[in-house]
C-alpha positions as CSV (number, residue, x, y, z in Angstrom):
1,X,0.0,0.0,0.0
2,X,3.2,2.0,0.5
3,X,4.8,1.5,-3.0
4,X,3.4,4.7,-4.6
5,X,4.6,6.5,-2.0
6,X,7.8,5.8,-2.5
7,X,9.6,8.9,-4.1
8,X,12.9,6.7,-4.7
9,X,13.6,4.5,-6.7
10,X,15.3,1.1,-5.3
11,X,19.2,1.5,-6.5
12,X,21.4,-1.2,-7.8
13,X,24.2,-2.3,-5.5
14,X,26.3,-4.4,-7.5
15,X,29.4,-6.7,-5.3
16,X,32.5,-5.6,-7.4
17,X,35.2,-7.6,-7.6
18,X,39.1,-6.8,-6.7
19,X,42.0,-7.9,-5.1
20,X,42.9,-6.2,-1.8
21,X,46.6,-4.7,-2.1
22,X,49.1,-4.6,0.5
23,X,48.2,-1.6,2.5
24,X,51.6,0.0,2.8
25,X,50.4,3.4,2.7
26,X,50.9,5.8,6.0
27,X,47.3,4.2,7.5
28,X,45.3,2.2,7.9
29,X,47.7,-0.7,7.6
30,X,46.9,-4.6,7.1
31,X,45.3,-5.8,10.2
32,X,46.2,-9.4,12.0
33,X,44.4,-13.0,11.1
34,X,43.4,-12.7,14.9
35,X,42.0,-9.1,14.1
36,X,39.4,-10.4,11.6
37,X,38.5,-13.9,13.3
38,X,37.9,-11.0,16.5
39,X,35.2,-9.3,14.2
40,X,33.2,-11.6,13.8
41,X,32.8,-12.4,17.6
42,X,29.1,-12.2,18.6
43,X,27.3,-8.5,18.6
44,X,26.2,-8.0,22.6
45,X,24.3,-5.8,24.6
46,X,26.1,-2.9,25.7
47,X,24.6,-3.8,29.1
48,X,25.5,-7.4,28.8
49,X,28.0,-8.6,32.0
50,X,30.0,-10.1,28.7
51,X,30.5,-7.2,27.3
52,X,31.8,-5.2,30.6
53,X,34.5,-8.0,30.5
54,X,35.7,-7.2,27.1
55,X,36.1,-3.5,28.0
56,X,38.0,-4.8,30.9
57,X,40.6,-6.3,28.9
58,X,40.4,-3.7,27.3
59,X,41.5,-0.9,30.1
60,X,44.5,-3.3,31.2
61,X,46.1,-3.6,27.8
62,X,45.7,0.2,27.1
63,X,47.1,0.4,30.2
64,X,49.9,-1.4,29.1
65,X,50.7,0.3,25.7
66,X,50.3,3.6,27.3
67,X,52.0,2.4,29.7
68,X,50.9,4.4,32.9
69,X,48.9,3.3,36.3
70,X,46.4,6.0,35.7
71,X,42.8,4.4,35.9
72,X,41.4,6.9,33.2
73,X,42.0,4.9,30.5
74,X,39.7,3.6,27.6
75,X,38.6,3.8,23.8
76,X,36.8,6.3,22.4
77,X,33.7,5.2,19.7
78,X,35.1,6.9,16.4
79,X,38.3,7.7,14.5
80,X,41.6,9.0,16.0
81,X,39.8,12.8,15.0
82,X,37.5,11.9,18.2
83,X,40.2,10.9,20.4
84,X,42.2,14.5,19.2
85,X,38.5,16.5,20.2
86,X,38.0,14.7,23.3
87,X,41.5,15.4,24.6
88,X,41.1,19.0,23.5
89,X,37.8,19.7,24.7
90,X,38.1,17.7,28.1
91,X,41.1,19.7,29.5
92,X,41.0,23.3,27.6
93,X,37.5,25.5,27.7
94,X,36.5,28.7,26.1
95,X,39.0,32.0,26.4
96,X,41.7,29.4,27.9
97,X,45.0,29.1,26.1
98,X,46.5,26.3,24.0
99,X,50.2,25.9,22.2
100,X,50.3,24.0,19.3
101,X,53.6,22.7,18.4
102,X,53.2,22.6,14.9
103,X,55.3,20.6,12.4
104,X,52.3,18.8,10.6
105,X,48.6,18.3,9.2
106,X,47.7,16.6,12.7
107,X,48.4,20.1,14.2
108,X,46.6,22.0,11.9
109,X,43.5,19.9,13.1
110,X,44.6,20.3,16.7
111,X,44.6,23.9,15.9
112,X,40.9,24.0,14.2
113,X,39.5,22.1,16.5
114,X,40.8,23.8,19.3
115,X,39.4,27.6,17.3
116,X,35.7,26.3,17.0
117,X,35.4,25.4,21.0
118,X,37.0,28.6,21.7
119,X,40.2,28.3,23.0
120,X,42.9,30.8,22.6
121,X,45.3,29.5,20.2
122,X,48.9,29.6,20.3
123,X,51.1,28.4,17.6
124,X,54.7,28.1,17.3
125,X,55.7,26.7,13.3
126,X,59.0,25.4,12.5
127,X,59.7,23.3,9.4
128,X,58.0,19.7,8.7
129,X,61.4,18.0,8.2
130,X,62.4,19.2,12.0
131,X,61.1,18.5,15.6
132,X,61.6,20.7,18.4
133,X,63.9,21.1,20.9
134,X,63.4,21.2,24.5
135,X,65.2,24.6,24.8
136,X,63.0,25.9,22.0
137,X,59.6,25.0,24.1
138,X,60.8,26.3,27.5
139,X,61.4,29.6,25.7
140,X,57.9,30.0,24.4
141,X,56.5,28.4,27.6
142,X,57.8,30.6,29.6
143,X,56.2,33.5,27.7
144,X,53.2,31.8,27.0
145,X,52.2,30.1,30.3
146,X,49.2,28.2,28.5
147,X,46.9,25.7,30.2
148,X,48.2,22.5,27.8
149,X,50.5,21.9,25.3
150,X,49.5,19.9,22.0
151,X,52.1,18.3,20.1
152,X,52.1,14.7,17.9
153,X,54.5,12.2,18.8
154,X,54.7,10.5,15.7
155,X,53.9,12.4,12.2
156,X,52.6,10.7,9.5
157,X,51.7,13.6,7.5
158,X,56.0,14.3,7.3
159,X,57.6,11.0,8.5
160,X,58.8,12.6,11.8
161,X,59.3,11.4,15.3
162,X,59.3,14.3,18.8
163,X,61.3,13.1,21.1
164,X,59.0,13.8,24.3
165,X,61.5,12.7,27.6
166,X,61.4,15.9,30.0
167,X,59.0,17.8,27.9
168,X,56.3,16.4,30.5
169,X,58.6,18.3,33.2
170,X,58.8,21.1,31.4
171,X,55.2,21.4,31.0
172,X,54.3,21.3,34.7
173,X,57.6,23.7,35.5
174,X,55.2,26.3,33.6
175,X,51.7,25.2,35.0
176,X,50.9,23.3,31.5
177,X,49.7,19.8,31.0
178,X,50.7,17.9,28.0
179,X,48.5,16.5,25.6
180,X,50.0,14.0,22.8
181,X,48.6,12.3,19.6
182,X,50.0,9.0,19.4
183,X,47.9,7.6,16.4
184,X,50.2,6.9,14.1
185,X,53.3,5.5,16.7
186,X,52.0,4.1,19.7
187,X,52.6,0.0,19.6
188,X,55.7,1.0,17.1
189,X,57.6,3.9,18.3
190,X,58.8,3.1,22.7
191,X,56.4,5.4,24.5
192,X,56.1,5.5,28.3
193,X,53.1,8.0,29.5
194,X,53.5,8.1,32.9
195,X,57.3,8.7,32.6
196,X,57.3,11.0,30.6
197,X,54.6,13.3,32.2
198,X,51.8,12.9,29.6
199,X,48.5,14.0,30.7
200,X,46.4,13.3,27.7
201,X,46.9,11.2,25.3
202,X,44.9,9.3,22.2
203,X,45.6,6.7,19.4
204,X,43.8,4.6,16.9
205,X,43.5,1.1,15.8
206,X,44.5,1.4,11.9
207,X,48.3,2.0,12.7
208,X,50.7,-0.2,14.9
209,X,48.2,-1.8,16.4
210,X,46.6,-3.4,13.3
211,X,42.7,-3.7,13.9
212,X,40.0,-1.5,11.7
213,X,39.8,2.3,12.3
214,X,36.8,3.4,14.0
215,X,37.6,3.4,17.5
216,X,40.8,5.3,19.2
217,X,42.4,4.6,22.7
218,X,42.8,7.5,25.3
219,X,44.3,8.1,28.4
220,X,44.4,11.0,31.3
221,X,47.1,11.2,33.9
222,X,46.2,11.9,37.5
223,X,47.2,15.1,37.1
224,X,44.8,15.7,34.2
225,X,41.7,14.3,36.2
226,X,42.3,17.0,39.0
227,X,42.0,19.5,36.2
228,X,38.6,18.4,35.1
229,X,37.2,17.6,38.2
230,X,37.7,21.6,38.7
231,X,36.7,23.2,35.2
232,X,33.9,25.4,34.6
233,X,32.9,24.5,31.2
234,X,31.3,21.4,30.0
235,X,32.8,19.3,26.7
236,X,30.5,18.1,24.2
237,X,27.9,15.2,25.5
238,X,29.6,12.1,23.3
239,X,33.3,13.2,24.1
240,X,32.7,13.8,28.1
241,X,35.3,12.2,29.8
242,X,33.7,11.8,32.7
243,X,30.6,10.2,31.6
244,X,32.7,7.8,29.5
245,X,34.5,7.0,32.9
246,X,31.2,5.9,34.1
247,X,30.2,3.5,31.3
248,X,33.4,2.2,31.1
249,X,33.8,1.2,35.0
250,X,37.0,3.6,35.3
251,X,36.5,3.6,39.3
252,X,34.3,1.2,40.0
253,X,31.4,-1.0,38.9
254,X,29.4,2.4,37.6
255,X,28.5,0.9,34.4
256,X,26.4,3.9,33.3
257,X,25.1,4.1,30.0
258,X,26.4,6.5,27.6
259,X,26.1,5.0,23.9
260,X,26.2,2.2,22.4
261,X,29.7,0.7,21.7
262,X,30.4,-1.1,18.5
263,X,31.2,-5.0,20.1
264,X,33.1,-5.7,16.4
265,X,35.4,-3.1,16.8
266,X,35.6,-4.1,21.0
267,X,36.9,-7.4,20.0
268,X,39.5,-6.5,17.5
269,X,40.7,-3.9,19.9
270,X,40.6,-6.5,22.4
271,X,42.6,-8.5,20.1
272,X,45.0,-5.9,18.9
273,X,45.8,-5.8,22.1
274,X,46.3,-9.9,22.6
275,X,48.9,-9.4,20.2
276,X,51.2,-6.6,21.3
277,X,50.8,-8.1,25.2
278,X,51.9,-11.6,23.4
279,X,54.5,-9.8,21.6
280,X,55.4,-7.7,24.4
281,X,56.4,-4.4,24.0
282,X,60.2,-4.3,24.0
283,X,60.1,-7.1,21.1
284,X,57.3,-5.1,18.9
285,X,59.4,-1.7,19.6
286,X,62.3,-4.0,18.1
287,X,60.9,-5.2,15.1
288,X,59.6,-2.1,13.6
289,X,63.2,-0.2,14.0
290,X,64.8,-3.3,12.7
291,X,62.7,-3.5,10.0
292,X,62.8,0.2,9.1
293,X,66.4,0.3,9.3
294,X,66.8,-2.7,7.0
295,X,64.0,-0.5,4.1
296,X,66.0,2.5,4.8
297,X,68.9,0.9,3.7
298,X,67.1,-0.8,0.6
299,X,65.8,3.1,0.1
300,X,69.9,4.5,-0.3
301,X,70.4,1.3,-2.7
302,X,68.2,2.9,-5.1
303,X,69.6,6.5,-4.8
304,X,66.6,7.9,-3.2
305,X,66.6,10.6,-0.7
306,X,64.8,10.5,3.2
307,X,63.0,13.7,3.4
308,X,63.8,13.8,6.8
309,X,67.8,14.5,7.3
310,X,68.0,13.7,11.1
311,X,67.7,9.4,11.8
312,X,67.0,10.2,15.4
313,X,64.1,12.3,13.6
314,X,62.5,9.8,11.7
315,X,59.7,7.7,12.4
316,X,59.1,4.1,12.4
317,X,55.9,3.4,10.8
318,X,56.2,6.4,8.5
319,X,58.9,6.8,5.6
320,X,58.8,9.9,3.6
321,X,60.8,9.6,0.3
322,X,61.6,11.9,-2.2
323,X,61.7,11.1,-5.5
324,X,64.2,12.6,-8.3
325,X,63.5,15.4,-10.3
326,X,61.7,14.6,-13.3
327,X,58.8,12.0,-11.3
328,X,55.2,12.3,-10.8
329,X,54.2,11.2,-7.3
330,X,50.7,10.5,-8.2
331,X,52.0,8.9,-11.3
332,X,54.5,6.6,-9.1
333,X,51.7,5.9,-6.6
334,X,49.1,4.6,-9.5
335,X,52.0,2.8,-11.3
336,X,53.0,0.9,-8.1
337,X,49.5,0.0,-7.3
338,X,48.5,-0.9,-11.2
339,X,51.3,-3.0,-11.3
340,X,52.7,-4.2,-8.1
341,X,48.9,-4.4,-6.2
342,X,51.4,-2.4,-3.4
343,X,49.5,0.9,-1.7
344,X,51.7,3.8,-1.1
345,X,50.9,7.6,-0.6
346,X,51.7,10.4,-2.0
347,X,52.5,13.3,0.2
348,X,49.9,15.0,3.1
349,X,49.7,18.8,3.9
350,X,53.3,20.2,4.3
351,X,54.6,17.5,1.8
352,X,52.1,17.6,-0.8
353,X,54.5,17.1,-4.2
354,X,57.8,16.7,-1.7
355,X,57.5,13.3,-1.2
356,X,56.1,9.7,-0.9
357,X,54.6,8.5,2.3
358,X,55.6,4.4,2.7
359,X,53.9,3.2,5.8
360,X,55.4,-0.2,7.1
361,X,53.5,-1.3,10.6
362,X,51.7,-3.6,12.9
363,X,51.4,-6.8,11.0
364,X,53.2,-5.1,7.8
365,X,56.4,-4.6,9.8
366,X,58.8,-7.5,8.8
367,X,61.2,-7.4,6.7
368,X,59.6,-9.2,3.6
369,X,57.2,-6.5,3.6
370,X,59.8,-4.1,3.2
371,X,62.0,-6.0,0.8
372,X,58.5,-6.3,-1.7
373,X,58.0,-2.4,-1.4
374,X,61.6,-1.8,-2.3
375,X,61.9,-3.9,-4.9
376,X,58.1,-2.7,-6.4
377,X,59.7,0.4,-5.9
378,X,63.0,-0.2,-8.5
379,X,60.9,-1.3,-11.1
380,X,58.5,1.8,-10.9
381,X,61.7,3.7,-11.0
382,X,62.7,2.0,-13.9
383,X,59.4,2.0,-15.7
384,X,58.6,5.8,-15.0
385,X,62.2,6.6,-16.4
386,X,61.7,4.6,-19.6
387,X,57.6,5.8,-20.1
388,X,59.4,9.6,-20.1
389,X,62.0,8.9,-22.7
């Protein structure tokens, strides 16, 4: 009776047909066997005592990578963007200052996000293929005196790594609390939050962790939770901290509704998890520089250039290459997936046409992987040079 009603048509949804490529790109990466038996676990109640468990496993794992005691700690329903807004929003309130420590695309997000809530916004620029110094911070700090410092850990926008021991201390010297994105190195890159004096920090699954994007890891030191206890402004509903505390049994059996969690991507966080705690941390953190190294060194056998000059300043999970003069990078992305079935990237904000972004990671990082990229990678080199003659 409904039928000529209907003001839409019903569309054709045809099943196409392709075969997945190596996802060696800067993110999402390929994710572990485990991973996808994980996602198809059964879908529960988010009230369900099951459930609860999971989310407990959950909290001591992300305890683990983070390492840090603090009992604020859990996953956040949505991309690493949502961890970045909930950090934000949960710490720093209207007419309140932020730094941004900007090298990157992640920081011009940190900075936009930070404008539409608003937060006064400080930023300090210095080029993508650097990192900053310690002494360079303190200065601005100290003129500054803002209520948290944002800055990303690893870059996958530029291929760079911030070396973060004693900027924690030098936060709290100046009354600041320092909030980190870790999305693209936490499980690759050694990280140790409550070390180092990190007082908020988020990730995502995609990267080093090797699980589905869709839901990102977070964590607030002690030091933090004093902070909000004490605000006067109230972050957006989905991205309270405090509520998500409750529903995720932070301290104590609360288990307060707040939404409902996605169980699929539960269990493959879960079992990301599994994987780095089976692993352990000091071996995972071994395996990615190892197999790094060994690509970098495939990387100067073909004449190619690192964009980033430094070692100590480049990142695990991220390479950025530079081609030579006279390449396409779109063309050399297209050519390497047409032909090798290998993803790579072309560059992100600051690198845009500077260079390629090769993400090897998680699951990825072993030193076949690498070897297959490099070698795809001398044929393109070879093909590209011969198409242009």
């Amino acid at each position: 009776m409904y039928e000529e009603k209907l003001i839409i048509p019903r569309p054709t949804i045809v099943d196409r047909q392709f075969t997945k490529p190596l996802l060696c790109g800067p993110g999402p990466c390929d994710i572990w066997p485990s991973v996808a038996e994980a996602l198809s676990k059964p879908v529960l109640s988010p009230l369900c005592d099951e459930l609860f468990d999971v989310m407990d496993d959950i909290r001591a794992g992300l305890q683990y990578v983070f390492q840090t005691k603090s009992k604020l700690v859990l996953a956040i329903s949505g991309s690493g963007h949502s961890g970045m807004e909930t950090v934000i929003s949960n710490i720093v309130g209207p007419n309140e200052t932020i730094l941004i420590c900007c090298r990157g695309i992640w920081d011009d997000r940190a900075l936009e996000m930070s404008k539409r809530y608003g937060i006064k916004t400080k930023v300090h620029r210095i080029l993508f293929n650097n990192t900053f110094s310690l002494t360079l911070i303190e200065g601005i700090l100290k003129i500054l005196r803002p209520k948290a410092l944002f800055i990303t850990h690893g870059d996958s926008s530029t291929g760079s790594v911030q070396k973060l021991e004693g900027l924690g201390k030098l936060c709290h010297k100046y009354g600041a609390l320092l909030l980190v994105d870790t999305v693209v190195s936490l499980a690759s890159e050694p990280f140790f939050m409550d070390e180092w004096g990190v007082d908020g920090v988020y990730s995502s699954t995609q990267k080093g962790l090797s699980g589905p994007a869709g839901i990102s890891p977070i964590a607030f030191s002690e030091r933090a939770q004093e902070v909000i206890k004490k605000r006067n402004f109230k972050p957006p509903f989905y991205f309270d901290i405090e509520l998500l505390a409750a529903q995720w049994n932070c301290f104590g059996n609360t288990r307060q509704y707040h939404h409902t969690l996605s169980p699929p991507l539960l269990w493959a966080l879960r079992s990301c998890l599994k994987e780095v705690i089976n692993e352990t941390l000091p071996k995972v953190w071994a395996r990615h520089a190892e197999t790094t190294a060994h690509f970098h060194k495939r990387i100067e056998q073909l004449s190619l250039e690192l964009l980033i000059p430094k070692p100590e300043d480049r990142l695990v999970t991220v390479t950025t290459v530079v081609l030579p003069k006279g390449y396409d990078y779109m063309e050399f992305v297209k050519y390497m997936r047409n032909k090798h079935n290998i993803l790579i990237f072309p560059g992100l904000g600051p690198t845009v046409g500077k260079a390629l972004r090769i993400g090897i990671m998680g699951v990825n990082s072993t030193i076949q992987v690498a070897d297959a990229i490099a070698d795809a990678m001398a044929d393109t080199l070879i093909a590209l040079k011969k198409s242009s003659l």
